[in-house]
N, C-alpha and C positions, 0 to 999 in steps of 0.2 A: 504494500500500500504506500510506504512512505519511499519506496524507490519509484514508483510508478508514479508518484505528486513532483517528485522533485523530476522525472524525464519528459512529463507534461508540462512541466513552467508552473504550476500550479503551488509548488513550496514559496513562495515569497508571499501569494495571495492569502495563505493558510495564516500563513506567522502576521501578515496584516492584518485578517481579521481577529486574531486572538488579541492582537493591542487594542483594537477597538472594541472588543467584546466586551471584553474580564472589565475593566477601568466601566462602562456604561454600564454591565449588569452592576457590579458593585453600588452604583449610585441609587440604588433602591435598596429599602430596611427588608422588604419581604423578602428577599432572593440571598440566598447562600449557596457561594461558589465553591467547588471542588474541582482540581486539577490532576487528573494520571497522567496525561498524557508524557511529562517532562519526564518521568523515571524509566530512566536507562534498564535496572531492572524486572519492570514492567515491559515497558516496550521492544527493546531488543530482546528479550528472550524467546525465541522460537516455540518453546516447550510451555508456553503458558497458551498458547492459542487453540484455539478447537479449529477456525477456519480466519480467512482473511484478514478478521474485523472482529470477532468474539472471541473473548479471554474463557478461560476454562474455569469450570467451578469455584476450584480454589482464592482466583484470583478475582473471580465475582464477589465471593465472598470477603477477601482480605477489601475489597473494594467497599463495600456494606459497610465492614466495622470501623471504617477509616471516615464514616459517615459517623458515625457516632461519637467517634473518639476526637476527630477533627484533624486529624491529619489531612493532610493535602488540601486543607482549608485555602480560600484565594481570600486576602484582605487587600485594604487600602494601601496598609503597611507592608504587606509582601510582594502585591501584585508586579512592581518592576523587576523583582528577583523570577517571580515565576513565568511571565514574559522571556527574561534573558536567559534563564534553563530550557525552554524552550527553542529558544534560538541555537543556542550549545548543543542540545542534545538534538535537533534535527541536522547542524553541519557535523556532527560525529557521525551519525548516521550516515546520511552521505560520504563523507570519509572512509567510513569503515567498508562501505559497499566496492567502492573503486578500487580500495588496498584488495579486498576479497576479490577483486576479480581481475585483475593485471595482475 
């Protein structure tokens, strides 16, 4: 998925809309934000996925309690760190793709 976004031109669109998202949803009291996407161990691991795009039980569920717990919370006071992890960890991504295949 994230090599097919970055061979379509579509990874720079991605990472713009997450700057403008996270910061506009935050400006509302009703709405609490949650971020996976930036964890490398989340995301780059092969073995957590069932297919393309869904994460496997486990990681559905570590996903749930992380709801509860508040991890991977998005604040006002995080939100440029978890923006810039995002950024990082989709040009690792990329990186890592190119090293694995040359």
């Amino acid at each position: 998925w994230w090599d097919a976004m970055y061979t379509a031109g579509g990874s720079e669109k991605f990472l713009m809309a997450i700057e403008k998202v996270l910061p506009m949803l935050l400006s509302h009291e009703n709405v609490e934000v949650f971020f996976f996407a930036a964890d490398r161990d989340i995301t780059c691991n092969l073995d957590y996925y069932m297919d393309q795009i869904h994460y496997s039980p486990d990681i559905s569920q570590r996903m749930l309690d992380s709801l509860v717990s508040g991890d991977y919370k998005v604040t006002t006071d995080n939100v440029d760190e978890v923006i810039k992890n995002m950024r990082d960890t989709f040009s690792y991504m990329v990186e890592e793709a190119i090293y694995n295949y040359y």
